[in-house]
Backbone as a chain_set.jsonl record, in Angstrom:
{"seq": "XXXXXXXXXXXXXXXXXXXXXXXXXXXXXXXXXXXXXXXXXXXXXXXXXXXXXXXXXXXXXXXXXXXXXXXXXXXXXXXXXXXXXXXXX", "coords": {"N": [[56.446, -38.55, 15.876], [56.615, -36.637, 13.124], [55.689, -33.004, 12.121], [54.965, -31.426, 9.174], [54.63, -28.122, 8.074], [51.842, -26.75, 5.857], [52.935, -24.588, 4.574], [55.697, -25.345, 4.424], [55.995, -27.772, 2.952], [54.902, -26.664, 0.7], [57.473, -25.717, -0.688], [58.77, -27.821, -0.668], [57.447, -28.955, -2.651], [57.502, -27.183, -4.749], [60.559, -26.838, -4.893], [60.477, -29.494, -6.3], [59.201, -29.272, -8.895], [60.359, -26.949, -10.041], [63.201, -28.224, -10.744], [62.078, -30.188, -12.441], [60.994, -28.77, -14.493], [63.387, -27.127, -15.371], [65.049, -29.4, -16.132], [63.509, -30.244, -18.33], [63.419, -28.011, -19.826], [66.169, -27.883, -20.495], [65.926, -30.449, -22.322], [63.877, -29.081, -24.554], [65.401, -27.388, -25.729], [67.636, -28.825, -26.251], [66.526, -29.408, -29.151], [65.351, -27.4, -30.139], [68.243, -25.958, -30.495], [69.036, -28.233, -32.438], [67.612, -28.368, -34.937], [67.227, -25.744, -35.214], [65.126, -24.401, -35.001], [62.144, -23.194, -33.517], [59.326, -25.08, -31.889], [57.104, -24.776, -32.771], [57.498, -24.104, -35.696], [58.751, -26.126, -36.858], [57.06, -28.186, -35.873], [55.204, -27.479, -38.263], [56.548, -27.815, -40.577], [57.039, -30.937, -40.162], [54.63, -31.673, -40.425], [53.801, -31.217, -43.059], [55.607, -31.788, -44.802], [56.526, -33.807, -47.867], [58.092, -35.412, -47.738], [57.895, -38.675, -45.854], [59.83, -38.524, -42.317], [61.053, -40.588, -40.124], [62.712, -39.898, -38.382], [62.208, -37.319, -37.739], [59.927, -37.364, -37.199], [59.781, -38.762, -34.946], [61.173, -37.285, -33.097], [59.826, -35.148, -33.017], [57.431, -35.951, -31.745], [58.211, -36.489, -29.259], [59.287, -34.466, -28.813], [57.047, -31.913, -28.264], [55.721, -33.553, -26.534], [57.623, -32.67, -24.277], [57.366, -30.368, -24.43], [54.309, -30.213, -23.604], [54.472, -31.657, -20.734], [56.257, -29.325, -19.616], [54.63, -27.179, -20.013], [52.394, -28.104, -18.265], [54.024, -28.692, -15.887], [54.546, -25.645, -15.467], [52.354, -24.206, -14.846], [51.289, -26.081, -12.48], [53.385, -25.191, -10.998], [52.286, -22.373, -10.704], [49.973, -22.73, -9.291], [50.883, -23.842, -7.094], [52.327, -21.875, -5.839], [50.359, -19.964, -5.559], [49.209, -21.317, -2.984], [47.186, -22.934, -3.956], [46.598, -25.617, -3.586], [45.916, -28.752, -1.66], [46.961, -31.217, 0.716], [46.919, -34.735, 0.92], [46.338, -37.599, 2.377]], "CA": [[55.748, -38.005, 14.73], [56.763, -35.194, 12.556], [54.993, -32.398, 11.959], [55.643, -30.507, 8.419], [53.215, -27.319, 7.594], [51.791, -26.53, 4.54], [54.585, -23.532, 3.474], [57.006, -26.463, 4.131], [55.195, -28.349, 1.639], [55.051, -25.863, -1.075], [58.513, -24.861, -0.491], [59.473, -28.762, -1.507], [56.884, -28.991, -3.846], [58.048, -26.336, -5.932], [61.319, -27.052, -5.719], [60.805, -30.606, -6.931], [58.576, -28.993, -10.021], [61.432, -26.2, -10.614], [63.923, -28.998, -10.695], [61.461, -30.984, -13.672], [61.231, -27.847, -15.755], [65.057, -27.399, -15.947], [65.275, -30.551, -17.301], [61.947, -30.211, -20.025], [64.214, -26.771, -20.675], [67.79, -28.511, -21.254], [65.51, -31.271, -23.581], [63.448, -28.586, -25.285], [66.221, -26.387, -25.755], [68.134, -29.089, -27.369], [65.757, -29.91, -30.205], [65.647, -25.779, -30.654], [69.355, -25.906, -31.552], [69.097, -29.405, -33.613], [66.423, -28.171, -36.166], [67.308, -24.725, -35.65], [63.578, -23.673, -34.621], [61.049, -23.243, -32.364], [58.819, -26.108, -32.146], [55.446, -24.345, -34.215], [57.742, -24.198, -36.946], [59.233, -27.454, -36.674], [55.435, -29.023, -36.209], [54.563, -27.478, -39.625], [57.803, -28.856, -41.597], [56.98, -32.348, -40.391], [53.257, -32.354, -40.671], [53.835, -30.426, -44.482], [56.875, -32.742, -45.23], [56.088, -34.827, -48.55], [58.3, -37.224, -47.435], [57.927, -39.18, -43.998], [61.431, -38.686, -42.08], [60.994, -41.224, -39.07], [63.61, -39.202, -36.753], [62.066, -35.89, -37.006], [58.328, -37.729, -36.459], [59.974, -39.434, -33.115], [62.202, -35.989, -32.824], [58.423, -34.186, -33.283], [56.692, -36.743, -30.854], [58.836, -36.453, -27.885], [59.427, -32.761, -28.388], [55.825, -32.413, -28.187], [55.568, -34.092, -24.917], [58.127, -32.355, -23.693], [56.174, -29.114, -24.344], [53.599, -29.983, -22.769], [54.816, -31.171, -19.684], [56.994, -27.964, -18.978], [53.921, -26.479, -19.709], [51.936, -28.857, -17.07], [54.528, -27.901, -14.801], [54.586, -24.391, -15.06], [50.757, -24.317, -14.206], [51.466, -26.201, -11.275], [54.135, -24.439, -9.551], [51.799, -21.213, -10.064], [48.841, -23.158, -8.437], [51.262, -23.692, -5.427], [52.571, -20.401, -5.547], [49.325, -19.105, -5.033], [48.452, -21.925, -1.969], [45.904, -23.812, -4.477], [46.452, -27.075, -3.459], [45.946, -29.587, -0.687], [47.381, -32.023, 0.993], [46.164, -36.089, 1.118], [47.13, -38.554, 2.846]], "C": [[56.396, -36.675, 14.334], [55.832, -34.44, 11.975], [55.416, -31.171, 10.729], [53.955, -29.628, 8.071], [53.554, -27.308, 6.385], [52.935, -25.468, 3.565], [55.689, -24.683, 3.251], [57.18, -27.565, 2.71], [55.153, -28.155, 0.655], [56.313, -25.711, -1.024], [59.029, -26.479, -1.491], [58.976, -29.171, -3.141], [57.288, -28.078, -4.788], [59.161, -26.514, -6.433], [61.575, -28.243, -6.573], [60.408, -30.305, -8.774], [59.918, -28.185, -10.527], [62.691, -27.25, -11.169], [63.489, -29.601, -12.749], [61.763, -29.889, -15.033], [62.52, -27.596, -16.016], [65.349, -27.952, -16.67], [64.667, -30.592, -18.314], [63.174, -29.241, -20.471], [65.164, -27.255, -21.202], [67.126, -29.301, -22.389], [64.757, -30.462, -24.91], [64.573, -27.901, -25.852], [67.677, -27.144, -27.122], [67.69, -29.497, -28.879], [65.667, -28.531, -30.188], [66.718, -25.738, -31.827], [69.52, -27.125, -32.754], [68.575, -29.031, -34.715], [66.511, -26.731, -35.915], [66.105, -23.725, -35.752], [63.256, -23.615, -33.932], [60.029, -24.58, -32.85], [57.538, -25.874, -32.976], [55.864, -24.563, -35.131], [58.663, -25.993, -37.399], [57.529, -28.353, -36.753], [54.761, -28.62, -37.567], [55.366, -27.826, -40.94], [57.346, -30.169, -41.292], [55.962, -31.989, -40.963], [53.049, -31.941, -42.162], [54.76, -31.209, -45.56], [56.18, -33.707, -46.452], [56.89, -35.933, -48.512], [58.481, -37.608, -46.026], [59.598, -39.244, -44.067], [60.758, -39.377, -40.858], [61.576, -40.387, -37.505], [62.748, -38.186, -36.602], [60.884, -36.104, -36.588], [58.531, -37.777, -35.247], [60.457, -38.526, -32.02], [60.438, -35.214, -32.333], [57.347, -34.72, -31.782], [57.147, -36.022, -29.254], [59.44, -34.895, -27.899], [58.2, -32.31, -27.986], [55.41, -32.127, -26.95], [56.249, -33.473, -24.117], [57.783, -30.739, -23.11], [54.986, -29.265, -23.197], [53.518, -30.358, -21.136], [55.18, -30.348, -18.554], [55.832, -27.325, -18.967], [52.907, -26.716, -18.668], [52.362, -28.051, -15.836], [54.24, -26.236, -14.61], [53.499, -23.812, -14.664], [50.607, -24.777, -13.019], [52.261, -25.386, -10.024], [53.336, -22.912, -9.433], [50.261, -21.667, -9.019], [49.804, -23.357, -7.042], [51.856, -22.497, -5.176], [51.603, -19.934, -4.63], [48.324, -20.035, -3.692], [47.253, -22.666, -2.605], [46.205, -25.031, -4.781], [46.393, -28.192, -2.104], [46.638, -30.873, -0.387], [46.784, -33.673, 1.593], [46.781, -36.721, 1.357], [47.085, -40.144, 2.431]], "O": [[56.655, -35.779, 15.138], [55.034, -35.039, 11.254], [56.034, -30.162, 11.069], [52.812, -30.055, 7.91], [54.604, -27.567, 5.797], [53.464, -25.551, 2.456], [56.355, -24.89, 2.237], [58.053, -27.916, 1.917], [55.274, -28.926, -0.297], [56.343, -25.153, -2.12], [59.499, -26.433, -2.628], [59.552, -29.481, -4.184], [57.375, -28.586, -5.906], [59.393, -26.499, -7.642], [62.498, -28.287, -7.386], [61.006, -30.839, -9.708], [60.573, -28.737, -11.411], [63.135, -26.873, -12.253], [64.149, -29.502, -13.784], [62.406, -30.041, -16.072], [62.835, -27.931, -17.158], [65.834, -27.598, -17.745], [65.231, -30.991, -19.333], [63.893, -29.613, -21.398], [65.229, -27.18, -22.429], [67.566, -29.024, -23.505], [64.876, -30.9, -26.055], [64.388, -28.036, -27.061], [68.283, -26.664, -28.08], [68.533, -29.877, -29.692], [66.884, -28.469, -30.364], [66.636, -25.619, -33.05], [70.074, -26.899, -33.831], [69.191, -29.439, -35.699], [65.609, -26.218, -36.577], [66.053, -22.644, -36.338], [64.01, -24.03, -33.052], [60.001, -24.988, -34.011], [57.051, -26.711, -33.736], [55.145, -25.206, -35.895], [58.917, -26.548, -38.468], [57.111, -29.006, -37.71], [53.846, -29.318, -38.003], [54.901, -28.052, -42.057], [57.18, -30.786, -42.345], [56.1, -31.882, -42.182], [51.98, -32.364, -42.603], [54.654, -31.225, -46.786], [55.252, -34.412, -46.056], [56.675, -37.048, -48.987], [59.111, -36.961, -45.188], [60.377, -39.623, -44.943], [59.781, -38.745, -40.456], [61.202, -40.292, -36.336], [62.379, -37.955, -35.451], [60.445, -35.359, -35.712], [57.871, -37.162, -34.409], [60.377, -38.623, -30.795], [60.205, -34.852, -31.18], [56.718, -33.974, -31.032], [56.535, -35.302, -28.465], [59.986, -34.363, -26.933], [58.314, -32.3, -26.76], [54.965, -31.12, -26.399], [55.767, -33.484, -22.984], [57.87, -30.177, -22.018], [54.835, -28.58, -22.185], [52.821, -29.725, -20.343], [54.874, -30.352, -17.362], [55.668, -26.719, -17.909], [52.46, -25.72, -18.099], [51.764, -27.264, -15.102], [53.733, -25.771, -13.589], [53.66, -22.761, -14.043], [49.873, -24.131, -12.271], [52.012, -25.095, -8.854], [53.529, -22.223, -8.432], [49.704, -20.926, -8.209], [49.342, -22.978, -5.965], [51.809, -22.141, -3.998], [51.73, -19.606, -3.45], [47.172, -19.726, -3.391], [46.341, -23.019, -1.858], [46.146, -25.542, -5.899], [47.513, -28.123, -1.599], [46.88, -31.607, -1.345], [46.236, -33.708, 2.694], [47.89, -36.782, 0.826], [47.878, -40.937, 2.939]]}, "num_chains": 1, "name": "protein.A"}
């Protein structure tokens, strides 16, 4: 049997979360430079847009998501930062 403690735990857990946000960052980061915005202003060009563009809806969608993930994450790794979470087996 192995025996891993809880610091060991957060230590992977974080870095697996640090790892995720990297990646949300490289995907957010490229829809920044594509459209040349931040995504508030980008969500009020589509949703203002009088004509439907399909890409920047699907562009808008999955940027979006990608937001709020990173932001998911970044809530998590401060809940294990701060030891607020348990372990289940």
């Amino acid at each position: 049997m192995v025996t891993i403690s809880k610091q060991q735990m957060a230590e992977w857990i974080l870095l697996d979360y640090l790892a995720r946000t990297h990646s949300l960052k490289e995907k957010i980061s490229f829809y920044v430079k594509k459209y040349n915005m931040n995504f508030e202003d980008f969500e009020k060009q589509v949703k203002n847009s009088s004509k439907e563009n399909f890409e920047e809806w699907d562009d808008y969608i999955e940027w979006k998501a990608f937001n709020n993930f990173h932001s998911s994450y970044l809530t998590q790794i401060e809940e294990v930062k701060n030891g607020n979470f348990q372990l289940a087996e």
